[in-house]
Backbone as CSV, one residue per row, in Angstrom:
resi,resn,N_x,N_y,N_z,CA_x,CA_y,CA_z,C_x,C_y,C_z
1,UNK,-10.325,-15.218,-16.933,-10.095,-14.304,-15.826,-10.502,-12.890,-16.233
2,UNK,-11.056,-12.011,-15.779,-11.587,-10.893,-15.724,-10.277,-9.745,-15.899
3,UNK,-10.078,-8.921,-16.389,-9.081,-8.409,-16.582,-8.737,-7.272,-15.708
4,UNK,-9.970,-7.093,-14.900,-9.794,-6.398,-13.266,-9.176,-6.489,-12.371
5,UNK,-9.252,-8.541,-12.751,-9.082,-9.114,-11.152,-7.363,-9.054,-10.992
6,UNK,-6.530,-8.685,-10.202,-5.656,-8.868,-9.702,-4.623,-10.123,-9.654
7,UNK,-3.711,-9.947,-10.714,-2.955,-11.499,-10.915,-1.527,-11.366,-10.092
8,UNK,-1.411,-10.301,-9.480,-0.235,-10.035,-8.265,-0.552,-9.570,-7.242
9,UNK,-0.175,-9.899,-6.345,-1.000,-9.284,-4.959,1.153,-8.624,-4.235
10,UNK,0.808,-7.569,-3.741,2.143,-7.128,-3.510,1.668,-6.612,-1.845
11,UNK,2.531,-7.546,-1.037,2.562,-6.745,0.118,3.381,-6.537,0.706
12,UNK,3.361,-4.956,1.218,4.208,-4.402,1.891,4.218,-3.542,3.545
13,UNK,4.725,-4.322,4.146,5.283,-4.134,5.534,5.351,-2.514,5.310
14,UNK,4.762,-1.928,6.212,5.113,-0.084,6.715,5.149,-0.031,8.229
15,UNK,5.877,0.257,8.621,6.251,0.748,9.796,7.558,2.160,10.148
16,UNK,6.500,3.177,10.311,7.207,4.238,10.287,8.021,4.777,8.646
17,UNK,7.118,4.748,8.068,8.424,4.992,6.623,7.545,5.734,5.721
18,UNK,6.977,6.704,6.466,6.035,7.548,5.812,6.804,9.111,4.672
19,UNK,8.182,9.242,5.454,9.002,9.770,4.135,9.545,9.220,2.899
20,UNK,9.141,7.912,2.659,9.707,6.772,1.384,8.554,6.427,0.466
21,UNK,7.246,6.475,1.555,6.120,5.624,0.851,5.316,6.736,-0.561
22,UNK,5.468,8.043,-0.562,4.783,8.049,-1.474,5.833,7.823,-2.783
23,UNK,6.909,7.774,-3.064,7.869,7.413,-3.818,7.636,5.583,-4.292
24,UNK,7.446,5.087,-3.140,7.428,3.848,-2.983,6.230,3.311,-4.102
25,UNK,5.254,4.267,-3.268,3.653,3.864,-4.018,3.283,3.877,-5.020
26,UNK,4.015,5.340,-5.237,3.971,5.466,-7.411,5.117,5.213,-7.950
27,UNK,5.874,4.486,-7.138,6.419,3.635,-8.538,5.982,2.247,-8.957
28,UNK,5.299,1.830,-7.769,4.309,0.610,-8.163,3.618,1.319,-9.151
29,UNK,2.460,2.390,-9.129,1.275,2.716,-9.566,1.767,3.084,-11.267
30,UNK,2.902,4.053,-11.131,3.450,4.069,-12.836,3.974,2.610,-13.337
31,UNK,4.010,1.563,-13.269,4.303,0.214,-13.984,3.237,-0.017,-14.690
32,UNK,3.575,-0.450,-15.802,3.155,-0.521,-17.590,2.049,-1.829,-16.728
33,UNK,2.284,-2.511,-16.012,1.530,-3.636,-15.417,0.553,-3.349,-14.904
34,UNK,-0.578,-3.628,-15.111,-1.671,-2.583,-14.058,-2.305,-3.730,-13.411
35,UNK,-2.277,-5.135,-14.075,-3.325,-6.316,-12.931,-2.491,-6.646,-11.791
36,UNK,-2.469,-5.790,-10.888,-1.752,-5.894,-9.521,-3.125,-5.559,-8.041
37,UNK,-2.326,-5.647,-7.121,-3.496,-5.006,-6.249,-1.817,-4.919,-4.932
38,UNK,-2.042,-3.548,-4.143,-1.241,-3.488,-3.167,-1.896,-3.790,-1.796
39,UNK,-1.397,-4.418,-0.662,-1.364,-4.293,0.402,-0.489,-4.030,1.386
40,UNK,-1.374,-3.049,1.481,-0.546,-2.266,2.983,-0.528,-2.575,4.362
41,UNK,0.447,-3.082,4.691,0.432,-3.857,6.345,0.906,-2.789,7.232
42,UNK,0.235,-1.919,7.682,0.659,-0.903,8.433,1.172,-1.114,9.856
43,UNK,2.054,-1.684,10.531,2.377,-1.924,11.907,2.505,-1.104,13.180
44,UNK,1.686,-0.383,13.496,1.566,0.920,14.729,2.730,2.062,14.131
45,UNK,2.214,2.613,13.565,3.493,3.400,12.600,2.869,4.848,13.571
46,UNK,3.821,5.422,14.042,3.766,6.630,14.845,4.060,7.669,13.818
47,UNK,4.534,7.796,12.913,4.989,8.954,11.406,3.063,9.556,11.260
48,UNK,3.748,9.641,9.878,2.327,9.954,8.685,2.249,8.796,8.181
49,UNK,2.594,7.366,8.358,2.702,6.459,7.333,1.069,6.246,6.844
50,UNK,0.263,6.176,7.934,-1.251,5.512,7.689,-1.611,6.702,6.885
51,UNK,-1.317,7.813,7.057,-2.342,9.161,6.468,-1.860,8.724,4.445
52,UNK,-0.305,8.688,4.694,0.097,8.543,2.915,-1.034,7.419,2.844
53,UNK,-0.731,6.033,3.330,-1.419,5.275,2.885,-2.867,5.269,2.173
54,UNK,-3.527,5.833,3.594,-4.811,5.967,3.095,-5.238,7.210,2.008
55,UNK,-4.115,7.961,2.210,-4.633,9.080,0.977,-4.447,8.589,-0.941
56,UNK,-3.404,7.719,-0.305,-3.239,6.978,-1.977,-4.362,5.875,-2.131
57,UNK,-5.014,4.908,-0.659,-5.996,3.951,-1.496,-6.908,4.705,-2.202
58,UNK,-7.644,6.041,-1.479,-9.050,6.776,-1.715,-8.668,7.131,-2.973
59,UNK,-7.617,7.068,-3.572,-7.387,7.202,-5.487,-7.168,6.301,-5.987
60,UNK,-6.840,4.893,-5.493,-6.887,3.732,-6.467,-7.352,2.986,-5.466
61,UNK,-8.111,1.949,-5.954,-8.860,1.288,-5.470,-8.011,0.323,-5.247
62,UNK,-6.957,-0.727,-5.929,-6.203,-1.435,-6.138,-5.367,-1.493,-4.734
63,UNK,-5.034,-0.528,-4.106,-4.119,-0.372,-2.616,-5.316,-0.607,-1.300
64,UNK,-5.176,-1.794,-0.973,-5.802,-1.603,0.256,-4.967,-1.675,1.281
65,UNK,-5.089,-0.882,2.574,-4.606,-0.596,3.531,-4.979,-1.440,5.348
66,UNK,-4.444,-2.278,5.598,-4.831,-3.028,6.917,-3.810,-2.213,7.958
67,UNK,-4.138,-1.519,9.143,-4.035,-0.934,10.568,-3.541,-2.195,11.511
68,UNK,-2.807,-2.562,11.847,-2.424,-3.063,13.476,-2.138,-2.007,14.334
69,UNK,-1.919,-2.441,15.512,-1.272,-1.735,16.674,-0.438,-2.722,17.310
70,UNK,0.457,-1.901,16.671,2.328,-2.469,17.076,1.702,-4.017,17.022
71,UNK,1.896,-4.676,16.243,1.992,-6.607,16.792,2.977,-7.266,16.617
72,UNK,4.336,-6.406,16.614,5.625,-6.941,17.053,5.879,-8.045,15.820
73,UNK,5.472,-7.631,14.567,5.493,-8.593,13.801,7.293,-8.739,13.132
């Protein structure tokens, strides 16, 4: 296995919780563990949630970020 590739995949539900997430994000990002990769399930979040989001993938590549609109999930 490539030591790039991602041996945890972590996803996390955001909806509206754009005052938690950058706390949230780097404490994933400071773990001694680095073969991870985040996903971000963004659910019609009316906050800043998408802006944190996307401002933390454009610095690690590892966080990718997926957009719905509201799907009542």
């Amino acid at each position: 296995m490539d030591k790039t590739s991602p041996i945890i995949s972590i996803i996390m539900p955001v909806h509206n919780t754009g005052r938690y997430l950058a706390d949230c994000i780097s404490s994933i990002i400071e773990q001694s563990f680095t073969q991870w990769e985040l996903i971000a399930v963004n659910n019609g979040s009316t906050d800043n949630s998408l802006s944190v989001l996307e401002k933390f993938a454009q610095r690690d590549s590892r966080i990718n970020v997926l957009h719905l609109e509201n799907a009542n999930l």
